[in-house]
C-alpha positions in Angstrom: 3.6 9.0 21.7 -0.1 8.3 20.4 -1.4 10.6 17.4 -3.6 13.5 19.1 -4.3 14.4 15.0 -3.3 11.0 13.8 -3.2 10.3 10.0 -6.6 11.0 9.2 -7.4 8.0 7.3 -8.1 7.1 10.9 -10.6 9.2 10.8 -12.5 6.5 8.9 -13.1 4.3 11.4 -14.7 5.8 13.1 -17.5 5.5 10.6 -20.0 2.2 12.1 -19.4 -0.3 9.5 -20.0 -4.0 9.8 -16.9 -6.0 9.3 -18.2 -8.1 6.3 -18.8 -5.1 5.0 -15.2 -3.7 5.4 -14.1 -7.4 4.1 -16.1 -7.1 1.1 -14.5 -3.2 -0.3 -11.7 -3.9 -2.8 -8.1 -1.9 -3.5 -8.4 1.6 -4.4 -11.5 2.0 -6.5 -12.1 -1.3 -7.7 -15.3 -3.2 -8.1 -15.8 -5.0 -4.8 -16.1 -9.1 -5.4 -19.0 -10.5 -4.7 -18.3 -12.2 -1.7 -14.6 -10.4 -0.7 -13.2 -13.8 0.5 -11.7 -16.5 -0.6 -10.3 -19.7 0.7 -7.9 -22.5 -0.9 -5.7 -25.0 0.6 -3.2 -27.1 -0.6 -3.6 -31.1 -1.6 -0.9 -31.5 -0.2 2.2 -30.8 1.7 2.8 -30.2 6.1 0.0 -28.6 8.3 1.4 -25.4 10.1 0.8 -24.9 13.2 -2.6 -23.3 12.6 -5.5 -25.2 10.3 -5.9 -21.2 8.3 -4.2 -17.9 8.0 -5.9 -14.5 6.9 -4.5 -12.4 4.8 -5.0 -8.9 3.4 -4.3 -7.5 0.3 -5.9 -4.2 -1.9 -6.3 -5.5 -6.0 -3.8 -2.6 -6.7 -0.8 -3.2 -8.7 1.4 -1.8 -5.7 0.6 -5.0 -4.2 1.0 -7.1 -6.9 3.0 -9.2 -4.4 0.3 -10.5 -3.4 -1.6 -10.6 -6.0 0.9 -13.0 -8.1 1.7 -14.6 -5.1 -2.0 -15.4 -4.8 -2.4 -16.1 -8.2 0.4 -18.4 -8.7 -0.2 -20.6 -5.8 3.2 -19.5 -4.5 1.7 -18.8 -1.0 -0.2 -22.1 -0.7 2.7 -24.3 -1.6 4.4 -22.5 1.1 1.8 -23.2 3.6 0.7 -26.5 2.8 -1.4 -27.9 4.2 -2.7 -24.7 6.5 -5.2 -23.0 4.6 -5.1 -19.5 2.6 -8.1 -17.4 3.4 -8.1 -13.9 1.4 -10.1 -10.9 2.0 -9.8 -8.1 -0.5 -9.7 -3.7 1.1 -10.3 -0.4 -0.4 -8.0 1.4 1.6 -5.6 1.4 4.9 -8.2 1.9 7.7 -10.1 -0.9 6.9 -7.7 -3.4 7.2 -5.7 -1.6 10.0 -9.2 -2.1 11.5 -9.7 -5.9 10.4 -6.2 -6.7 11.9 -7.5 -5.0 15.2 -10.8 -7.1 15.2 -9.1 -10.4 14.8 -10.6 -10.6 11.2 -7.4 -10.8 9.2 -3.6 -12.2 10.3 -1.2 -10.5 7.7 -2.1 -7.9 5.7 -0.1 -5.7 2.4 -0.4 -2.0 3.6 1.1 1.7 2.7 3.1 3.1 5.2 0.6 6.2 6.5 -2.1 3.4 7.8 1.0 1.3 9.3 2.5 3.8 11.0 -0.7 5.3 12.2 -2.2 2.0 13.3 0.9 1.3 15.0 1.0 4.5 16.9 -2.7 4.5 17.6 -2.6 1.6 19.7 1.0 2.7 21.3 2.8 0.3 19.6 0.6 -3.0 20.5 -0.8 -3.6 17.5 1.1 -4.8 14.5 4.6 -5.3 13.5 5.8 -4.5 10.3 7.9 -7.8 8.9 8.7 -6.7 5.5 8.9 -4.8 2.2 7.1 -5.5 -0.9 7.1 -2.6 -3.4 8.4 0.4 -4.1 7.4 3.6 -5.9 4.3 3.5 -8.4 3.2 6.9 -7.3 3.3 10.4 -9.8 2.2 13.7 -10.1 -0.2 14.0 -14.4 -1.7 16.7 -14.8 -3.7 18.4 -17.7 -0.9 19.6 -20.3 -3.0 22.5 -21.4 -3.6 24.3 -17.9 -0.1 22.8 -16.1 3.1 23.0 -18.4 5.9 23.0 -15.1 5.6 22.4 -11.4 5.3 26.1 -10.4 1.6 26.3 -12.6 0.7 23.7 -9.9 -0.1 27.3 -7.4 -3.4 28.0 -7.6 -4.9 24.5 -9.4 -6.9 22.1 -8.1 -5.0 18.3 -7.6 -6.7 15.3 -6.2 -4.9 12.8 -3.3 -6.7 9.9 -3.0 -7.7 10.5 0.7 -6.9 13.3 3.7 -3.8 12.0 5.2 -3.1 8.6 3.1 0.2 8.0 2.0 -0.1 10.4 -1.5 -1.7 13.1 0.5 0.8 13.1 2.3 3.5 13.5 0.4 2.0 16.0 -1.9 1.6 18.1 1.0 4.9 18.0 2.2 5.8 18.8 -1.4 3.6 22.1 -1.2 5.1 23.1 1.6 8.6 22.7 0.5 7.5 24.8 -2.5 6.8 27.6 -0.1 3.3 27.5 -0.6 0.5 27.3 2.4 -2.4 24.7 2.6 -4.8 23.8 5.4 -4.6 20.5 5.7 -8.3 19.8 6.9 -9.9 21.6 4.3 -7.3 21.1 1.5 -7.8 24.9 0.6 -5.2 27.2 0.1 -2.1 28.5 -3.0 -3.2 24.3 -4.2 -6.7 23.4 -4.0 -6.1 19.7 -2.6 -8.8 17.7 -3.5 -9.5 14.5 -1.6 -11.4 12.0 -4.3 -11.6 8.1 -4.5 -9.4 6.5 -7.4 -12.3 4.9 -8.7 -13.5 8.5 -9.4 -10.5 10.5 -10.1 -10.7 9.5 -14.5 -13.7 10.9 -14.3 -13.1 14.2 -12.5 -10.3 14.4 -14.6 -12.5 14.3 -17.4 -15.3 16.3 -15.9 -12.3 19.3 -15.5 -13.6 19.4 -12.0 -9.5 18.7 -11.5 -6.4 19.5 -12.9 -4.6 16.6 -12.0 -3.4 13.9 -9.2 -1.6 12.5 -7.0 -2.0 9.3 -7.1 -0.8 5.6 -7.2 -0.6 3.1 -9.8 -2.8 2.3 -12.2 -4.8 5.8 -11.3 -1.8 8.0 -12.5 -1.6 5.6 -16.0 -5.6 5.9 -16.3 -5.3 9.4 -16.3 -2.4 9.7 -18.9 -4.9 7.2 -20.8 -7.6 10.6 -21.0 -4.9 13.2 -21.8 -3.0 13.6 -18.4 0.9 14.1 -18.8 3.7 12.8 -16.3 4.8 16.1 -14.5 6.4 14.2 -12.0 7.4 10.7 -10.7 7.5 10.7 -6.7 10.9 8.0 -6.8 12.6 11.5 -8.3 12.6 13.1 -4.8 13.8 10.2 -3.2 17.6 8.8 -2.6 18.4 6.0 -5.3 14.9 6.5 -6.5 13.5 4.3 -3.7 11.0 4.6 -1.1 8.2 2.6 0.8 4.4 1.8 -0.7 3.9 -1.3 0.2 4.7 -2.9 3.7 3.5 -6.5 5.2 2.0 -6.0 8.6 1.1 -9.2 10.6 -0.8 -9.3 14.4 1.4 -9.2 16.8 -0.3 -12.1 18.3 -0.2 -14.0 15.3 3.4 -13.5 14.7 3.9 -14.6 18.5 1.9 -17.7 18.4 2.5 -18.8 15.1 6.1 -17.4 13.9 6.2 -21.0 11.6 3.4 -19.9 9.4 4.6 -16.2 9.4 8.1 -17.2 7.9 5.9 -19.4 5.3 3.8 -16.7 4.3 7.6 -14.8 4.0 9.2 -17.3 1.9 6.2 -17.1 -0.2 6.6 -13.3 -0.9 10.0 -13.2 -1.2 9.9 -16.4 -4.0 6.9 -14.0 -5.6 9.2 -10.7 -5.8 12.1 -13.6 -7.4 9.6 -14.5 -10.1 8.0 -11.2 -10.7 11.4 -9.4 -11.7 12.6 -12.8 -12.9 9.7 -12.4 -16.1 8.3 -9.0 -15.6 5.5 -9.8 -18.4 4.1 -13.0 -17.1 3.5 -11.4 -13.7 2.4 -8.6 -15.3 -0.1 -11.2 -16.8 -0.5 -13.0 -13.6 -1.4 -9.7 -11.5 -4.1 -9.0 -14.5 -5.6 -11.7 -14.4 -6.2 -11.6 -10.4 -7.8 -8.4 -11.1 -10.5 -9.5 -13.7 -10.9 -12.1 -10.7 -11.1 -9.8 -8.1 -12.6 -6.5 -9.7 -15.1 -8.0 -12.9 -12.6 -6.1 -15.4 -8.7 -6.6 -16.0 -6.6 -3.3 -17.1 -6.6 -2.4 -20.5 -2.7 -3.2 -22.0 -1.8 0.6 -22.8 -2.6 1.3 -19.1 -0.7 -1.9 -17.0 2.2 -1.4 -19.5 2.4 2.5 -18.3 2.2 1.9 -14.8 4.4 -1.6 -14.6 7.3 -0.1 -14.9 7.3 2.3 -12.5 7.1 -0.2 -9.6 10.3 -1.8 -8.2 9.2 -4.9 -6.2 11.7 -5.8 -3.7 11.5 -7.6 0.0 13.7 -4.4 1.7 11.2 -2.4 3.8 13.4 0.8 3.2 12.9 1.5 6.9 14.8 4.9 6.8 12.2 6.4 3.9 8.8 5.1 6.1 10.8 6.9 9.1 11.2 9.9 6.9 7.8 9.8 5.1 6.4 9.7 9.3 8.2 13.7 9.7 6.2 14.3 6.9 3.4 13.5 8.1 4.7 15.5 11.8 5.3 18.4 9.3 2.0 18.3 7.8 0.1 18.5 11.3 -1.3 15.1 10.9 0.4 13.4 13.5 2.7 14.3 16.8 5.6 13.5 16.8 5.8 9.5 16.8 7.3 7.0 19.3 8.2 4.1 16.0 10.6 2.0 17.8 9.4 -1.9 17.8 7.5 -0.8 14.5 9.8 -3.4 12.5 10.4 -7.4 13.3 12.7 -8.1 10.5 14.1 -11.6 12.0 12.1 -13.9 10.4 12.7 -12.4 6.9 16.2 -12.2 7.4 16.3 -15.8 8.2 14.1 -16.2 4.8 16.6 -14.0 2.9 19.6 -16.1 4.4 18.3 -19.1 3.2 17.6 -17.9 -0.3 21.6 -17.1 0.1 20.4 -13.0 0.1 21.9 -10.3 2.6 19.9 -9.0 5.4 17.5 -5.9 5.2 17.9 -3.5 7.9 15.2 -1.7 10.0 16.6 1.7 10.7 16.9 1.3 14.8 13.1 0.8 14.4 13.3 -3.0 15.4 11.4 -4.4 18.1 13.8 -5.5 20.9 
């Protein structure tokens, strides 16, 4: 069934923006680059069976897939000859709405803007081909007014945006505690506080909040100005794992172009290989692509927080983005979705077999 309330990131587009403009917003608070795009192509090596493919990413270290990936010229060796066209987002909806438009191929997503772009268009839309990352996301806090998880009642805690992935899960959290919130307004035993990332330091710092919810590297900026780790989201999961970072591609793309799809695949899953192969040089790598992308890398105390925290892996962990959906039901953000043919797993499990890995599984999400 369609969203009648879907995830209200949603709501966003329905904002009249241009698309270079969307093209030109960067991941979660960043700088924007001065143009958004980038192109490169390979000297070498087979033509695909398309001359370019587009691909989406947010300069967030939850998608530091791609940003090493890019970085490293793993991608473009994998392509060839076809050429690598990037466009940098600052959040969900605006890619979800460059995919729709034609404007990008494959995109690096969080699970509320997949799940809601997919159910938004009925299921026409996108397919979700792979995992990337996992985890990254915590609860800090100001020590001095929050010492344990019940002084979270009556304090106010920022979510990056009404009904993204964070906000989400914070307020299924709340409600687990027992506690009531509107979910519109954010008001109620937590003030929920729906700020940008790029802002949050400074509310923090203003004591206009008490603390977040929020991804990597927000959560380690704030510990930077005083915050303390109250909790780390991967501690209210099974085996510490769940979904933040998916790959969508068009399903059009993916149907007339499967060859450059699986290249893009190999590419990410020879990325995760070398990122937990030497965790410090990609650490280095995905730096570096943010000084590119943003004007400014992270400082070292602040990457070297938030790396660890962020297991990079190819599994989708179907069964948590199936879960993380209820929560979403629960929260009265969406009806209750229809998320079967959400997942196309084949050609990754073809990529893992080669790379002499087991198969991933979708959770009876597959398309048939």
């Amino acid at each position: 069934m369609s969203a009648a309330r879907p995830l209200t990131t949603l709501r966003i587009l329905a904002v009249t923006v241009t698309l270079p403009l969307l093209l030109t917003a960067c991941g979660y608070g960043s700088a924007s680059t001065d143009d958004g795009e980038r192109t490169e192509v390979a000297a070498d090596g087979k033509k695909l069976s398309t001359d370019e493919v587009r691909i989406g990413y947010f300069p967030n270290l939850t998608h530091a897939t791609a940003l090493v990936g890019d970085q490293q010229g793993i991608f473009q060796k994998e392509l060839g000859r076809t050429r690598l066209k990037v466009s940098t987002f600052n959040a969900g909806p605006s890619e979800i709405e460059a995919l729709n438009a034609d404007a990008i191929d494959i995109g690096w997503i969080g699970p509320s803007p997949a799940i809601n772009g997919y159910t938004k268009s009925k299921g026409s839309n996108l397919r979700i081909v792979s995992g990337s990352a996992s985890g990254g996301v915590k609860l800090v806090v100001d020590p001095e007014k929050i010492k344990t998880l019940d002084d979270l009642k009556g304090k106010r805690i920022a979510t990056p945006q009404l009904g993204n992935t964070q906000d989400v899960a914070f307020l299924n959290w709340i409600a687990e505690k027992g506690w009531k919130v509107d979910t519109e307004s954010g008001k109620g035993d937590v003030s929920v506080v729906r700020t940008d990332n790029k802002v949050t330091p400074d509310a923090y710092k203003s004591g206009s909040i008490d603390g977040a919810w929020v991804p990597e590297p927000t959560a380690s900026k704030l510990v930077g100005e005083g915050a303390k780790v109250l909790l780390d989201e991967s501690d209210l999961w099974p085996d510490k794992k769940f979904v933040i970072t998916n790959i969508i591609v068009s399903q059009k793309f993916l149907k007339e172009h499967p060859d450059v799809v699986e290249a893009v695949l190999r590419g990410s899953v020879k990325t995760n290989a070398w990122i937990n192969a030497d965790p410090d040089r990609a650490k280095a790598s995905a730096n570096a692509k943010l000084k590119e992308l943003t004007g400014k890398p992270l400082g070292d105390a602040v990457i070297d927080s938030a790396w660890p925290s962020i297991s990079f892996l190819d599994d989708p962990l179907a069964a948590t983005l199936n879960v993380q959906a209820q929560h979403a039901v629960k929260a009265g953000l969406l009806k209750k979705p229809e998320l079967k043919g959400i997942y196309d797993l084949t050609t990754l499990n073809k990529v893992l077999k080669a790379e002499g890995r087991g198969e991933v599984d979708d959770a009876g999400l597959g398309a048939e």
